[in-house]
C-alpha positions as CSV (number, residue, x, y, z in Angstrom):
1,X,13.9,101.7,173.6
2,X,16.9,100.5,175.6
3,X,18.8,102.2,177.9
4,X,22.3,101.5,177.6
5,X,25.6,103.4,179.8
6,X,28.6,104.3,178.2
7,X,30.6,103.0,180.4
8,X,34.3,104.3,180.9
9,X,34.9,102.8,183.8
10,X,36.0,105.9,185.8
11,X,34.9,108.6,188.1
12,X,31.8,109.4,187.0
13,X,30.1,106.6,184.8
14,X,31.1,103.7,187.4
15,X,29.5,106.1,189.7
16,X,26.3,106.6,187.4
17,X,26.6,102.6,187.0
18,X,26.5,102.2,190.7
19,X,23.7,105.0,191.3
20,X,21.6,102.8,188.7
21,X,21.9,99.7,190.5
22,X,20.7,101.5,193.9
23,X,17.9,102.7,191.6
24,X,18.7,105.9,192.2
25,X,18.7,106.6,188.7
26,X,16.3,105.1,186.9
27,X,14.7,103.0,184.5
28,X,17.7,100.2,184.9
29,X,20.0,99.9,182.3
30,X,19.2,97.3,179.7
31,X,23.0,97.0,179.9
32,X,27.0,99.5,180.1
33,X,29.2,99.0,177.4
34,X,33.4,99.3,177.5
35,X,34.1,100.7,174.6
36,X,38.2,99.1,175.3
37,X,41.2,101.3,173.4
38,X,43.5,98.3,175.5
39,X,45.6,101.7,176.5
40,X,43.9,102.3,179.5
41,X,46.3,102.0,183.1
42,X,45.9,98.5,184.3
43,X,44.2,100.1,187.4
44,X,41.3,100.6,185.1
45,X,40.8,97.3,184.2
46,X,40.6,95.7,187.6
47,X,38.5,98.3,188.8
48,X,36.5,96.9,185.6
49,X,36.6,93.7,187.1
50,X,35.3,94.5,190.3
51,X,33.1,97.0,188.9
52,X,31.0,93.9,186.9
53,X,30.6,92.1,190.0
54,X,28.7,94.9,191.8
55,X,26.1,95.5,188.6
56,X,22.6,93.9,188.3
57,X,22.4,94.4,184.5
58,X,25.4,92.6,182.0
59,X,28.7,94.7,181.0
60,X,29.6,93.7,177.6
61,X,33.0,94.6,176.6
62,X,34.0,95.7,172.9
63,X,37.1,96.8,170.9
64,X,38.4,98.4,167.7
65,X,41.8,96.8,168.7
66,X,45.1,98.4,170.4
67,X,44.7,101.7,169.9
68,X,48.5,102.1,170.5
69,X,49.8,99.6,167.9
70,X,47.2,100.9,165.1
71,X,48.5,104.3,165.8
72,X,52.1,103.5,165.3
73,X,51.7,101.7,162.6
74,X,52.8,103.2,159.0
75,X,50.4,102.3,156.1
76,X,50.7,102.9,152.3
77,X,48.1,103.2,150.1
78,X,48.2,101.9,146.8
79,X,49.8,104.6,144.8
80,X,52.6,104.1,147.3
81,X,52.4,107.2,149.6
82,X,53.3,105.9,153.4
83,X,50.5,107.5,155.9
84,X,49.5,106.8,159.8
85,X,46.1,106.3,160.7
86,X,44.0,106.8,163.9
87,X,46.0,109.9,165.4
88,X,45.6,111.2,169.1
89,X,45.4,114.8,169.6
90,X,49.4,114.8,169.9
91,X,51.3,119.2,170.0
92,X,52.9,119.5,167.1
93,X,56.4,121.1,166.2
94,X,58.5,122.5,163.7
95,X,61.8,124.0,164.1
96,X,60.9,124.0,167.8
97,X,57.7,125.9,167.7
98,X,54.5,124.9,168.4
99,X,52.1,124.6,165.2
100,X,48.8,123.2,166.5
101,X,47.6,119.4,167.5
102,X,47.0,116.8,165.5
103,X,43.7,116.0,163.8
104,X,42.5,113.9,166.5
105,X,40.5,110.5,165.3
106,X,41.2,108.1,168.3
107,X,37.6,109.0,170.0
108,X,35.7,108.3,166.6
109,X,37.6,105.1,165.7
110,X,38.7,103.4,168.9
111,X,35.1,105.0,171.3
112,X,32.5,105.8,169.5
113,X,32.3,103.2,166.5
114,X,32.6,100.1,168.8
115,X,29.7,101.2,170.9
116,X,27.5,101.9,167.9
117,X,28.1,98.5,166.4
118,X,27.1,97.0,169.6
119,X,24.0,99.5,169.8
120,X,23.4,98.2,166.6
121,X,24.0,94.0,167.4
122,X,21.7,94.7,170.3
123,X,18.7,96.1,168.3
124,X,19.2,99.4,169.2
125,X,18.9,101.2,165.3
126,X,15.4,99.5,165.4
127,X,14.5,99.9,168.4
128,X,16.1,103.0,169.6
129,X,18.9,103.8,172.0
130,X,18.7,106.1,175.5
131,X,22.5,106.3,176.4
132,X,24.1,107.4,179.4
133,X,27.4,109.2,179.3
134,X,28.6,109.9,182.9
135,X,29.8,113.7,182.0
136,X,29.5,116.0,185.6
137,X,27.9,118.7,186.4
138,X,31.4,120.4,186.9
139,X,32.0,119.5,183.0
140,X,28.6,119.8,181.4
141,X,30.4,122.3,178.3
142,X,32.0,118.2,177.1
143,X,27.8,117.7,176.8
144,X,27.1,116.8,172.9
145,X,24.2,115.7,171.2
146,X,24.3,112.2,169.6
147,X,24.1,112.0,165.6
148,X,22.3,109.4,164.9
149,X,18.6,109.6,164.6
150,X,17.7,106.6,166.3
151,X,20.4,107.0,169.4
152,X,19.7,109.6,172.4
153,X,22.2,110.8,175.1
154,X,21.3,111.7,178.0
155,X,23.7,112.6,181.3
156,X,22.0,111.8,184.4
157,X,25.0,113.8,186.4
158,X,24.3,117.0,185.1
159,X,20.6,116.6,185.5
160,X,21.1,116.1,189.6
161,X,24.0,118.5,189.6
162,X,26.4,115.7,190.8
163,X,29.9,117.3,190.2
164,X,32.9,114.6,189.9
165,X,34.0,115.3,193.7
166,X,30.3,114.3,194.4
167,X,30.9,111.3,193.1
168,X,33.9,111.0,195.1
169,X,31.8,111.3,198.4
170,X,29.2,108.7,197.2
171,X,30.5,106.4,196.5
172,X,32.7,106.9,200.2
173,X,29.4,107.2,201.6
174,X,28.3,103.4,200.2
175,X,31.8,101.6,201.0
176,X,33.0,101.9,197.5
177,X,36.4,102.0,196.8
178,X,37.8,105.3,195.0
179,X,37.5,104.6,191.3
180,X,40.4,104.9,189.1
181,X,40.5,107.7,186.1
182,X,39.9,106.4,182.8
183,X,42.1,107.7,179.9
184,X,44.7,106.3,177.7
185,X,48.2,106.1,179.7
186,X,49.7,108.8,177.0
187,X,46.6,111.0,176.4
188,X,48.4,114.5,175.3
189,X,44.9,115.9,177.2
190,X,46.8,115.0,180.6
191,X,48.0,117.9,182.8
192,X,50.4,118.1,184.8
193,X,48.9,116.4,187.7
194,X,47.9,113.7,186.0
195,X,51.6,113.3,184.4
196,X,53.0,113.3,188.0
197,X,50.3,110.8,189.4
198,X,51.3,108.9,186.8
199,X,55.1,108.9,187.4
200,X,54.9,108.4,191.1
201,X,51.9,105.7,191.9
202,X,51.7,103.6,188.1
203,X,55.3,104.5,186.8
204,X,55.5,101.4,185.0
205,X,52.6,103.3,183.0
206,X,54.4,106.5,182.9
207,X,57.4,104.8,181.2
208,X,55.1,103.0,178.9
209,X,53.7,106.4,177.7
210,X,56.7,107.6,177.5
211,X,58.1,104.8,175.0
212,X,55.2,105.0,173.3
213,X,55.5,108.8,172.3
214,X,59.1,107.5,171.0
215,X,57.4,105.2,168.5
216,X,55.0,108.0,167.7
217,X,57.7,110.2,166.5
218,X,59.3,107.2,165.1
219,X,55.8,107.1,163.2
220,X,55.1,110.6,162.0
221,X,59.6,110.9,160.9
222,X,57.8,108.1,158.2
223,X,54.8,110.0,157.2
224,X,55.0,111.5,153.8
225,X,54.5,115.1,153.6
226,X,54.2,115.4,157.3
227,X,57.1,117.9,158.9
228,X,58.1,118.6,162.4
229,X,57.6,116.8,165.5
230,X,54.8,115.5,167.9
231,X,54.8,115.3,171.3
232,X,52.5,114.4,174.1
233,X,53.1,117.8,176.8
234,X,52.8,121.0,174.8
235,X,55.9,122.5,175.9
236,X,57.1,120.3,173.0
237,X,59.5,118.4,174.9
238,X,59.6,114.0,175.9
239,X,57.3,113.4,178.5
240,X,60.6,112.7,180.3
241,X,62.0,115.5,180.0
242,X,59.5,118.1,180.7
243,X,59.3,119.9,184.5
244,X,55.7,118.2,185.0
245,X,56.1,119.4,189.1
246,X,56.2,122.8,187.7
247,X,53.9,125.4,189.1
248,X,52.7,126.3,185.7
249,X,50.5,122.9,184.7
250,X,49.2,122.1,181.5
251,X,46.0,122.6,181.1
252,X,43.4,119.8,181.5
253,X,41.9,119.7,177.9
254,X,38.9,117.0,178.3
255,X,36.7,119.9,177.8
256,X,37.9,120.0,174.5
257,X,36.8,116.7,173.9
258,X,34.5,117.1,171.4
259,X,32.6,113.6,171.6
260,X,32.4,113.7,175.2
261,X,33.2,110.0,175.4
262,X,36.7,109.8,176.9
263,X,37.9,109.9,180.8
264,X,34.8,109.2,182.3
């Protein structure tokens, strides 16, 4: 059976990562895989590159493409009908109230089917796949079991009780830098503080994000049948616009993240 990491090349996987190559988790990794949306923060991706460069055991890294194009692109399907495909978990509106999220499909298309075709290329329906998914012990409700009968998950953090600031303080304790957090620059499952650390330290990211939910309205104004407005902070305003220094964050909703795949 191999023994793969998830890798998301944040917090709590690169810590995992670097915990395994310490052999402080053990057996060693056959191998981490990046499962890449290419709408990460650029921070992520040289930490990625660094990252690499401290492993024993090969990172391979693999794509469904740019999440961010795919998702504003309109489609139509042969009987004409325009549609968009690949949605994030964007607050929807309607005459300015709220009337839910969207149906989220980025962590299924963009996550979870690139790593299972390189389980797959790798032997791993055959043989059988242990992966590692770098959830804390402070998150351990995102813990999911895997689908597919030959693939098992496994969360090594949970199973020492290692909470995300633990993490934090080992890798301080080694010399590590302080890793990065993974998630797409306009995740609507940011809060507030996330938002902010956003707009002051990478705010060429923060104005990306905030062109991009421009284009994603532009999108959804196309989508046949589809009525109201998305946005990417649930107080249903431009990520521009809305008081993200107010007292009263949004809430962090990763632990709503059914897959348990993303920001880790």
């Amino acid at each position: 059976m191999l023994n793969i990491i998830s890798l998301g090349a944040g917090v709590q996987s690169s810590t995992m990562a670097l915990m395994a190559a310490h052999g402080e988790i053990t057996p060693m990794p056959d191998c981490a895989i990046f499962a890449d949306t290419q709408a990460e923060p650029s921070k992520v991706y040289e930490w990625l590159d660094w990252l690499e460069k401290q492993l024993p055991f090969p990172v391979h890294r693999v794509t469904q493409g740019d999440f961010a194009a795919e998702a504003t692109r309109i489609r139509t399907s042969k009987t004409g009908k325009k549609y968009q495909k690949h949605a994030p978990p964007a607050f929807t509106s309607e005459y300015g109230k709220p009337t839910g999220l969207l149906m989220r499909q980025c962590t299924v298309d963009f996550k979870l089917a690139p790593l299972h075709r390189a389980y797959r290329k790798l032997g791993g329906s055959k043989a059988g796949v242990t992966q590692w998914i770098g959830i804390s012990f402070d998150e351990a409700q995102r813990m999911k079991p895997a689908r597919q009968p030959w693939l098992t998950s496994i969360w090594p953090l949970v199973e020492r009780r290692l909470t995300r600031q633990h993490c934090f303080e080992w890798m301080k304790r080694k010399g590590y830098p302080r890793p990065p957090r993974s998630a797409c620059v306009f995740c609507p499952y940011h809060d507030n503080a996330e938002w902010r650390r956003l707009r002051d330290e990478e705010p060429e990211e923060f104005a990306r994000a905030a062109k991009w939910e421009i284009d994603l309205q532009a999108t959804f104004a196309q989508v046949e049948g589809f009525r109201g407005e998305v946005f990417l902070h649930r107080d249903l305003k431009r990520i521009t616009e809305v008081d993200i220094d107010s007292a009263d964050p949004q809430i962090d909703m990763f632990g709503d993240e059914c897959e348990g795949m993303c920001g880790v």
